[in-house]
C-alpha positions as CSV (number, residue, x, y, z in Angstrom):
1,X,23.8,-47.7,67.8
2,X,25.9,-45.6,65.4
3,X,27.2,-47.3,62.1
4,X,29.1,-50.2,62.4
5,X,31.1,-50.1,59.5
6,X,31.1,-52.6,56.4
7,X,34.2,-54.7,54.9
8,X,34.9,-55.7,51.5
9,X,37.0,-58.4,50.8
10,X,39.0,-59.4,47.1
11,X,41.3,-60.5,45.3
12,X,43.4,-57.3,45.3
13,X,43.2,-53.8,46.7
14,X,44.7,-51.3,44.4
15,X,45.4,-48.6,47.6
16,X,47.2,-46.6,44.9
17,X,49.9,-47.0,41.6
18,X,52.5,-48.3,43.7
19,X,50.6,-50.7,46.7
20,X,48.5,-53.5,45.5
21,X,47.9,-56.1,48.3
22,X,46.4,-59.6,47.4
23,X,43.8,-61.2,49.2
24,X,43.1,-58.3,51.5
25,X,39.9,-56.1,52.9
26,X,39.3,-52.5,53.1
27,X,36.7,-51.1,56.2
28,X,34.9,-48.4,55.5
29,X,33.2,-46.0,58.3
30,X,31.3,-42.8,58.0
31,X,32.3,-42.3,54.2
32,X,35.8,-43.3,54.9
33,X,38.3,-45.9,54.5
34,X,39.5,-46.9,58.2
35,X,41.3,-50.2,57.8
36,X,43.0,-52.1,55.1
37,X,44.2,-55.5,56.1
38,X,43.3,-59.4,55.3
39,X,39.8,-60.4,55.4
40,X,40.2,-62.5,59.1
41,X,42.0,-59.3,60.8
42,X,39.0,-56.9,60.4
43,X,36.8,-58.8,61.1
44,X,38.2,-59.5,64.3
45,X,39.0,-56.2,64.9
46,X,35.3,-54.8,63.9
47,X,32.8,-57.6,64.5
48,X,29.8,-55.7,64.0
49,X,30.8,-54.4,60.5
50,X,29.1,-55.9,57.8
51,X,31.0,-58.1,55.5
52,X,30.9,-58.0,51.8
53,X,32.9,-61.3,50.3
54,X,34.3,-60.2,47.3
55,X,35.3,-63.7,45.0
56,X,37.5,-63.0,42.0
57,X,37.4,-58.9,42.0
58,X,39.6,-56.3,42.5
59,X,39.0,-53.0,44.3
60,X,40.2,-49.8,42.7
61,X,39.9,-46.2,44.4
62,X,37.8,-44.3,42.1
63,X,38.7,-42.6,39.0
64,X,39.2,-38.9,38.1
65,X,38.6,-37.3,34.8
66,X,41.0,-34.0,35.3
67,X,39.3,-32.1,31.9
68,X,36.1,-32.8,30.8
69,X,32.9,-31.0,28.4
70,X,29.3,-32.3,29.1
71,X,28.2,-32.0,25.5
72,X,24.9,-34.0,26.6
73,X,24.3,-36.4,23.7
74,X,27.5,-37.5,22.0
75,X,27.9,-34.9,18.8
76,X,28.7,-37.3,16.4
77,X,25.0,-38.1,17.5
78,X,24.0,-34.9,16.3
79,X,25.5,-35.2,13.3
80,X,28.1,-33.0,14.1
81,X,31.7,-35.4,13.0
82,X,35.3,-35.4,14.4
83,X,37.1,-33.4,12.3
84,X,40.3,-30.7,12.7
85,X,39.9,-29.0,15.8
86,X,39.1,-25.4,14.0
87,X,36.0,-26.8,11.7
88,X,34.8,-28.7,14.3
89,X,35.0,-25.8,16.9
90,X,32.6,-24.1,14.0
91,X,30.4,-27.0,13.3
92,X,29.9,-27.2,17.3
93,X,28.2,-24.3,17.5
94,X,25.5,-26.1,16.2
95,X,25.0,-29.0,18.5
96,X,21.7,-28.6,20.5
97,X,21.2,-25.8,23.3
98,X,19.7,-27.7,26.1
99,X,19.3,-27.4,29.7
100,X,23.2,-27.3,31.4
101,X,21.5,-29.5,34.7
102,X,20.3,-31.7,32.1
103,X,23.5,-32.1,30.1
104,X,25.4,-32.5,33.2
105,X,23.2,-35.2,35.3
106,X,23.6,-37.3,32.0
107,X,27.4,-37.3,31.7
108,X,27.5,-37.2,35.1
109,X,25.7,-40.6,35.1
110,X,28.0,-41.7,32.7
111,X,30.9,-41.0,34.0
112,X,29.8,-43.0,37.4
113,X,28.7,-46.1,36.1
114,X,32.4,-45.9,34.5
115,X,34.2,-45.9,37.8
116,X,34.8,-41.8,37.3
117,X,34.5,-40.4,41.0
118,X,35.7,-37.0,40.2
119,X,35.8,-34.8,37.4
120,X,37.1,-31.4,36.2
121,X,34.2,-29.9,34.2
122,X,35.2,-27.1,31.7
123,X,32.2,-24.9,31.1
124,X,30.9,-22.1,29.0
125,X,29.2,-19.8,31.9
126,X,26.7,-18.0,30.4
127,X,26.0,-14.6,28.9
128,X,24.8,-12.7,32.4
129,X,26.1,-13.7,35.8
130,X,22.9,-14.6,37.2
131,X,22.9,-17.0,34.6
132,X,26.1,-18.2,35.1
133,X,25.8,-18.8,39.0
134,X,22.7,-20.8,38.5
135,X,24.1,-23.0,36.0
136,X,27.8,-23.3,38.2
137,X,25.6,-24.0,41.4
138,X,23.3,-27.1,39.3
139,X,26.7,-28.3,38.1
140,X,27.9,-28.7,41.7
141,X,24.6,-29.9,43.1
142,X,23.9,-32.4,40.2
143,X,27.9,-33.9,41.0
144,X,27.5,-33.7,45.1
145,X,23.8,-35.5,44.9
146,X,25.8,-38.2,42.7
147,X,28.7,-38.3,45.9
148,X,31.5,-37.1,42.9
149,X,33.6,-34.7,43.4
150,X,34.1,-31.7,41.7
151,X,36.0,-28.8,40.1
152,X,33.6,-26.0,37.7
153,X,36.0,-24.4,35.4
154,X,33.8,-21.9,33.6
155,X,35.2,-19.8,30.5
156,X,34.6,-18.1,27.5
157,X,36.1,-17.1,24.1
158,X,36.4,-13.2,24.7
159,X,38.5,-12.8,21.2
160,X,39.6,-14.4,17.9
161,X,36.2,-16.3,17.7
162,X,36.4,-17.5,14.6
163,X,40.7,-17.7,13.5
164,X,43.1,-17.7,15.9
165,X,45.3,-14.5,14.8
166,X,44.1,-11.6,17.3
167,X,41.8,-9.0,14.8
168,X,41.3,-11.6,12.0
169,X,37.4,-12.4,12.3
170,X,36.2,-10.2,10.1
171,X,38.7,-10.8,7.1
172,X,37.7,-14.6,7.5
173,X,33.8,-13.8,7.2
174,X,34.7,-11.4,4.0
175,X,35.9,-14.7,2.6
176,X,32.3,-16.3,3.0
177,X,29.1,-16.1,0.9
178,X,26.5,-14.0,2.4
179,X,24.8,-16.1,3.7
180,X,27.1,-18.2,5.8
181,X,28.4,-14.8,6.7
182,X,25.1,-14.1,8.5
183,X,24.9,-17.5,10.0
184,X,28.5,-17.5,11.6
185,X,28.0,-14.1,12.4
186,X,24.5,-15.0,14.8
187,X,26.3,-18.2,16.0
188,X,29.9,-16.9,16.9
189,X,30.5,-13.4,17.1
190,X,27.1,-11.9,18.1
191,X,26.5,-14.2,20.3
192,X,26.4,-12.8,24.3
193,X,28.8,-13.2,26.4
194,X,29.6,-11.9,30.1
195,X,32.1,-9.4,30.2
196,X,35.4,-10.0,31.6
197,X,35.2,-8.1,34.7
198,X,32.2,-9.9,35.3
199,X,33.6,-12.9,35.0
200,X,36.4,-12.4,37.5
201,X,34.4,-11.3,40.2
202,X,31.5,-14.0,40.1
203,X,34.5,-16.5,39.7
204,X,36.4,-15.2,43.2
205,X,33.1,-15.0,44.6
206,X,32.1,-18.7,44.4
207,X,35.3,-20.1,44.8
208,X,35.5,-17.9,48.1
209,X,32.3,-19.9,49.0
210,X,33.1,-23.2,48.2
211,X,36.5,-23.1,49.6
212,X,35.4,-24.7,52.9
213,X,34.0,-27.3,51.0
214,X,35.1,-30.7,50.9
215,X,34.3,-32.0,47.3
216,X,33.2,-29.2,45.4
217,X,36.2,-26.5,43.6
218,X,35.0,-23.5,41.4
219,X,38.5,-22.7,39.1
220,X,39.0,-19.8,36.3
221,X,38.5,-21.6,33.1
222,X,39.5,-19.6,30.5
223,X,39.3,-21.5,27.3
224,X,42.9,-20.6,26.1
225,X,44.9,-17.7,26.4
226,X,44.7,-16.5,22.7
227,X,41.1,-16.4,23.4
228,X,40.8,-14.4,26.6
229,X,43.5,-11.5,25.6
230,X,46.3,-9.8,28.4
231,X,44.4,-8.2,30.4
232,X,42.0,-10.5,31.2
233,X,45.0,-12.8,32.2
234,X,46.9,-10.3,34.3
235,X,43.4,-10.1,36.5
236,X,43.2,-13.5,36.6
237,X,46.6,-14.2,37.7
238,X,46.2,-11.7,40.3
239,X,43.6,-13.2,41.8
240,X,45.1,-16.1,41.5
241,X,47.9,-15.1,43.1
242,X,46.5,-13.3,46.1
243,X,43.4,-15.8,46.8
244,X,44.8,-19.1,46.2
245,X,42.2,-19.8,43.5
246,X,43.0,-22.8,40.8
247,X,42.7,-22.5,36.8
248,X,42.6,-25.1,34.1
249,X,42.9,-24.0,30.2
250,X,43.3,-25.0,26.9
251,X,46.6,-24.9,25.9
252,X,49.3,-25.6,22.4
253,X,46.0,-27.9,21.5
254,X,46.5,-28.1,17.4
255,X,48.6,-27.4,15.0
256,X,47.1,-24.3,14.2
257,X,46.7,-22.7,17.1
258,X,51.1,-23.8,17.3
259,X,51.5,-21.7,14.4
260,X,49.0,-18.9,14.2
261,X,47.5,-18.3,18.2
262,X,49.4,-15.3,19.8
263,X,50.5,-13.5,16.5
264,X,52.0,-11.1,15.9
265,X,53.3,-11.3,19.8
266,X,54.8,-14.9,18.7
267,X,54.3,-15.2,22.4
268,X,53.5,-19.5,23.0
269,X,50.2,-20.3,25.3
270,X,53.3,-20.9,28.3
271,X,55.2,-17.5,28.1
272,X,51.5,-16.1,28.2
273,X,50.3,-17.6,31.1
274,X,53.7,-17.1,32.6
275,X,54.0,-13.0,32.0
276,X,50.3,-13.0,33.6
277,X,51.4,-14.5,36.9
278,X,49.3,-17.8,35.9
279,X,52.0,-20.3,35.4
280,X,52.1,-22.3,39.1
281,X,51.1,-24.8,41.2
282,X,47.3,-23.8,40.8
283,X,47.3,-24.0,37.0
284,X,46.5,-26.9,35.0
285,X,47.0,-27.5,31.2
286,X,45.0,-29.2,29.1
287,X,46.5,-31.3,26.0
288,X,49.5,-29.2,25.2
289,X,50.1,-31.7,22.3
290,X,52.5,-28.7,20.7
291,X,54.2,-27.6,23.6
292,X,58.2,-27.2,23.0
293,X,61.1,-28.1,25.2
294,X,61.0,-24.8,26.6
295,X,57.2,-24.8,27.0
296,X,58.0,-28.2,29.3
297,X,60.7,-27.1,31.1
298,X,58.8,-24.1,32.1
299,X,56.0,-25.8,33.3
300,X,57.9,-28.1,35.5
301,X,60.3,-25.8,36.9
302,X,56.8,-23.3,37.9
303,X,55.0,-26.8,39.1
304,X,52.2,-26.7,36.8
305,X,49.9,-29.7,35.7
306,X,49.3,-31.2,32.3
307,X,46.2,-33.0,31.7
308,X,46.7,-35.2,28.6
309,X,43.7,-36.4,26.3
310,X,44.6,-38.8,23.6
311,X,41.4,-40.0,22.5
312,X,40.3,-36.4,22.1
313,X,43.6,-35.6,20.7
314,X,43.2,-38.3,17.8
315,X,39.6,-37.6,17.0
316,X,40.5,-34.1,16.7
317,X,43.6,-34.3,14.7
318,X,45.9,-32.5,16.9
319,X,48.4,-34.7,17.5
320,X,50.5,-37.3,20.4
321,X,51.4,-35.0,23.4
322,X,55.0,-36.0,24.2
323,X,53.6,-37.5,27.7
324,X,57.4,-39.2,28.1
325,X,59.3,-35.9,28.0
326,X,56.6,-34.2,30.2
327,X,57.2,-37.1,32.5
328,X,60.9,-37.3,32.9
329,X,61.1,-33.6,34.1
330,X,58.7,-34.2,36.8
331,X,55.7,-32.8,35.4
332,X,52.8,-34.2,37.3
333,X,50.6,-35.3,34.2
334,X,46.2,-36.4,35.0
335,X,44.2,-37.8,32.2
336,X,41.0,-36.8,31.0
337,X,38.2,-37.4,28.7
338,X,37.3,-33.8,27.0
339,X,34.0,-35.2,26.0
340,X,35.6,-37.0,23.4
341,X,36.6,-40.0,24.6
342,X,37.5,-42.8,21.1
343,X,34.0,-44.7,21.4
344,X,31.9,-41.5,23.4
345,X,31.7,-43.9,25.9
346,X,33.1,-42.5,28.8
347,X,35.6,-45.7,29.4
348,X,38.6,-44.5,31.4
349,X,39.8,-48.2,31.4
350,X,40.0,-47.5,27.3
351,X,41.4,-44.4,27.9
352,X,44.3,-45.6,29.9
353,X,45.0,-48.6,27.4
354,X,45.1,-45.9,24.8
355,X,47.5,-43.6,26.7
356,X,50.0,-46.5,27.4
357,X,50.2,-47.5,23.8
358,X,50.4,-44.1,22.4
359,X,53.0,-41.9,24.8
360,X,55.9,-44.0,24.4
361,X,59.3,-42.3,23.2
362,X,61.8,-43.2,20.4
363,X,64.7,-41.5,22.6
364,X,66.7,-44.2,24.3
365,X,66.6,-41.5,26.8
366,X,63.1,-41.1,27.7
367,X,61.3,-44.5,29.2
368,X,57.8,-45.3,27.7
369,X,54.8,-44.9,30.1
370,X,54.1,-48.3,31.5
371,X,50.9,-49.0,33.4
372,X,51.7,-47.9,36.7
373,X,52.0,-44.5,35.3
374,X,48.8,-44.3,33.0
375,X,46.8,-46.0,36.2
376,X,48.2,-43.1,38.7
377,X,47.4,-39.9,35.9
378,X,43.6,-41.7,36.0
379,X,43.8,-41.3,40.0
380,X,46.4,-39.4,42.4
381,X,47.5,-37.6,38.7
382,X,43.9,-36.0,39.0
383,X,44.0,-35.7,42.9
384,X,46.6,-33.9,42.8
385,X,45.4,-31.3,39.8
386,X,42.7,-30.8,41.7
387,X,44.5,-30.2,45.0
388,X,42.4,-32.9,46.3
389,X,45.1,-35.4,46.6
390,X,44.4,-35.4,50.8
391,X,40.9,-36.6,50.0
392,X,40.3,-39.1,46.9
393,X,42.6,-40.6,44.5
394,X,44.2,-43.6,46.1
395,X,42.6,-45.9,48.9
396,X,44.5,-44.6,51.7
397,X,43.6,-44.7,55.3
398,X,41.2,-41.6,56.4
399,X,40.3,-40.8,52.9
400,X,36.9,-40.8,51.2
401,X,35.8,-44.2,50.1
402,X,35.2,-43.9,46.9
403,X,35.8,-47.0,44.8
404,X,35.1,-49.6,42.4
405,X,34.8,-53.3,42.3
406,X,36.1,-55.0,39.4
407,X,35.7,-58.3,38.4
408,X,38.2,-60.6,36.9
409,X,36.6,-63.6,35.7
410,X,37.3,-62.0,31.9
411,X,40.8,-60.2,32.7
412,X,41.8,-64.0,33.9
413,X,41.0,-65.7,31.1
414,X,41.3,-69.7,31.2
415,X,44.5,-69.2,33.0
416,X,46.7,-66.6,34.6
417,X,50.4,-66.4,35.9
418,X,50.8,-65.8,39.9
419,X,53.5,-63.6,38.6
420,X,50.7,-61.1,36.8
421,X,51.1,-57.4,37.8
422,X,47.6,-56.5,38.8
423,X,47.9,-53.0,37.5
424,X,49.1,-54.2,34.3
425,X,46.2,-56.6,33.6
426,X,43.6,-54.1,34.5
427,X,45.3,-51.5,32.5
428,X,45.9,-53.7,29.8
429,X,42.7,-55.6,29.7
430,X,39.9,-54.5,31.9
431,X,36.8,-52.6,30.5
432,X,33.9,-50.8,31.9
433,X,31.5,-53.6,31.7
434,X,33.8,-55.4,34.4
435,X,32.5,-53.1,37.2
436,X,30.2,-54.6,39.2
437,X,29.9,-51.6,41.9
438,X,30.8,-48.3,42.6
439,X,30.6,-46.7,45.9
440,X,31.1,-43.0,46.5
441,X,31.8,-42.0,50.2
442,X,31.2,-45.5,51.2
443,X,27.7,-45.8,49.7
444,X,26.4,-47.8,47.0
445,X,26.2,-45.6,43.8
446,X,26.3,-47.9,41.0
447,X,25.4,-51.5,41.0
448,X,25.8,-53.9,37.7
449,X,25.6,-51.2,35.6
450,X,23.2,-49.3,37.5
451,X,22.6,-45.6,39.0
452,X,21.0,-46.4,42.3
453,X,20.3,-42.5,44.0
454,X,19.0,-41.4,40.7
455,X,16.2,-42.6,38.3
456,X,18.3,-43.0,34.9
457,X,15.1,-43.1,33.0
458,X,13.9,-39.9,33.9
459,X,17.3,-38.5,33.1
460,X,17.0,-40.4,29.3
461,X,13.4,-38.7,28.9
462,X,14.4,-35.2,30.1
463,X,18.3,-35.3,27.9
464,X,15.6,-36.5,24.9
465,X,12.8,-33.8,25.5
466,X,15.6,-31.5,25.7
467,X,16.9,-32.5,22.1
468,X,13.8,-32.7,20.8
469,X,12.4,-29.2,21.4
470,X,16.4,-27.9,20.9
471,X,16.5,-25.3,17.9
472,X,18.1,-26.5,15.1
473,X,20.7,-24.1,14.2
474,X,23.3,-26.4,12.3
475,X,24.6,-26.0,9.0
476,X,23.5,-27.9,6.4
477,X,26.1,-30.3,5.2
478,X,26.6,-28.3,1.8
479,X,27.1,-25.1,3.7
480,X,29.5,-26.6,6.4
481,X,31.6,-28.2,3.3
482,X,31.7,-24.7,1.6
483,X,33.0,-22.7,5.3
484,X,35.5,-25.7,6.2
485,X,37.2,-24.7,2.9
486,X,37.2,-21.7,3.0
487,X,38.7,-22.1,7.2
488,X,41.4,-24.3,5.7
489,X,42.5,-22.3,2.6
490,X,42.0,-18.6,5.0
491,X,44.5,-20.4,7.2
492,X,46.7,-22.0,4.7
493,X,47.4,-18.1,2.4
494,X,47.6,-16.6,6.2
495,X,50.3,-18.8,7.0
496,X,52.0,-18.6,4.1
497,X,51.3,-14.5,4.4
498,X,53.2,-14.2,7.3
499,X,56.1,-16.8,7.3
């Protein structure tokens, strides 16, 4: 006999943003969601499925996290604090160089037992391509073992290493003692990297292969364009063009990088991407906190996605993107993590609550985002910058059942209105420790808190071997005091320099 199916019942079924159906089921069959109905009509329609009651939860469709880093253990861990996005870029450098598959499976466990289904993961490929394709194939393996879906963005920083102005590295490093001069020197500049034609062809090449692929995406992922130069871009955007390959990058991050990146082309991170063929349907932006009207009118008129990260985005300094604007002109906006999310804990439930409270508008114009629209950038927002939006993202009929159960014994409280948006009180009030389960493809992934197709403590023992035996290349804390001033006061006569 083939598989018969199993039912889950609750309170609610979230299918997506805008259909939330009390008291119903969904049936799942073969990894998919084939049914969703009350409780009493599947069962009579599929009485050999296996029932799952479900008393005070909600179901959710799985989350997506549309840009995210796996630093491996948090860096504030390390000793390595938030800070401005330029020192801390520097001070990163130092954070321990462990296995990639390690780093991965533990944020990829992470992310899981937080309801996170999917994820955009923005790499640094390696300095050969060998390398490279080894460490983009354990990315994908490591998420498809896990049943997530995926998207490997892999880039580098080809140019300005160290400042943003194009040709400035080594007038920064004249402005340093000796021997932080050295030490920057070994950690930024010398440091390997593939070339760029490289680059491009591995990246076609294992995008080419994964493209029949259900669940697994390999993207350009150039970290910004005032860090991977014109030509570079133009190839990229060729390819793009003429293979129907995706890109995510970094884009008008910090304030900095607003007021020095591109110079003296005074060309913004949009009109780059846009004179390379880049800016379309394929491309997504990450954080473009200091993108101007033009910037977002650009970028919705060309179809392009923003991904907004405002935990990252505070922790880093940078800013409050102006998610309202980018809203109202139809941009289609996902929400990610970076890596950085306020508590390093991976909560997108946090990161949601976070989102609604911060991108709200003082122009009459402009509405605030509500819930509804912080809940659909955490799901079909994502689906749809992935171009997976057929597949996962919502609950709908024929796609893969990947989702959460939720309880609501602590979102109810002693008492709770009939009239309560269930959106709204998840958004508002639900946290990761209210999943009970998560199921990827229909199978049981994570269960009270749980990984249960992978032993988590073998994970924990490898990610703390790893750290252990990790060379210690960090500044020390006089020596990164001494190079962030002399970062902030390069850029501050710079700036004034060139007014």
């Amino acid at each position: 006999m083939g598989d018969t199916g199993d039912i889950f019942s609750a309170c609610w079924v979230i299918v997506d943003t805008f259909d939330s159906r009390k008291d119903c089921a969904i049936y799942v069959r073969d990894g998919r969601v084939r049914g969703i109905a009350p409780l009493q009509d599947l069962t009579s329609r599929f009485p050999e499925a296996r029932v799952h009651v479900g008393e005070n939860v909600a179901i959710l469709p799985g989350f997506v996290n549309a840009h995210h880093h796996c630093f491996g253990v948090n860096l504030v861990n390390q000793g390595i604090s938030d800070d401005l996005l330029e020192p801390w870029i520097l001070a990163t450098a130092g954070a321990a160089a462990i296995s990639s598959k390690t780093s991965t499976e533990y944020a990829a466990l992470r992310l899981l037992k937080n309801g996170v289904t999917a994820v955009v993961d923005a790499c640094t490929p390696g300095a050969t391509a060998a390398l490279a394709e080894v460490k983009i194939r354990e990315k994908i393996d490591v998420y498809n073992r896990l049943g997530m879906s995926c998207a490997i963005a892999p880039g580098e920083r080809w140019q300005n290493r160290l400042v943003h102005p194009a040709g400035q590295d080594t007038d920064f490093l004249a402005s340093l003692p000796q021997d932080l001069r050295e030490k920057l020197e070994h950690q930024h500049l010398s440091r390997v990297r593939m070339d760029p034609a490289t680059y491009l062809g591995l990246v076609v090449r294992l995008a080419e292969e994964n493209a029949t692929t259900e669940n697994a995406d390999v993207w350009f992922g150039p970290v910004a364009p005032h860090w991977t130069g014109h030509e570079l871009l133009r190839d990229i955007g060729f390819a793009v063009q003429h293979k129907g390959l995706r890109m995510q990058t970094h884009a008008a991050e910090s304030l900095l990088q607003h007021l020095s990146a591109g110079r003296p082309e005074f060309q913004s991170p949009v009109a780059e991407l846009a004179q390379a063929g880049l800016l379309n349907k394929k491309l997504s932006l990450a954080h473009m906190v200091w993108a101007d009207d033009n910037d977002l009118q650009q970028v919705a008129e060309m179809g392009a996605h923003i991904v907004c990260n405002p935990s990252s985005n505070l922790r880093l300094r940078s800013g409050i993107a102006r998610a309202p604007q980018m809203m109202r002109l139809g941009i289609n906006l996902a929400l990610g993590m970076d890596g950085t999310s306020l508590a390093g804990d991976e909560d997108m439930f946090a990161e949601m609550r976070l989102a609604r409270n911060l991108y709200w508008s003082a122009d009459p114009a402009e509405r605030d985002l509500c819930a509804q629209d912080v809940f659909d950038m955490a799901t079909m927002g994502g689906a749809r910058q992935m171009g997976m939006d057929h597949n996962i993202g919502s609950l709908t009929e024929g796609k893969r059942a990947d989702f959460m159960i939720v309880s609501l014994e602590n979102l109810q409280g002693p008492w709770l209105s009939d009239r309560a948006d269930p959106i709204e009180l998840l958004v508002s009030s639900a946290k990761s420790s209210d999943i009970l389960s998560v199921y990827t493809s229909g199978s049981l992934a994570v269960y009270h808190g749980k990984i249960c197709n992978r032993d988590e403590q073998s994970v924990f023992r490898d990610i703390a071997d790893n750290m252990q035996h990790a060379a210690d290349q960090r500044l020390r804390a006089e020596d990164y005091a001494i190079v962030r001033s002399a970062l902030l006061r390069w850029y501050d006569d710079w700036l004034t320099e060139h007014a």
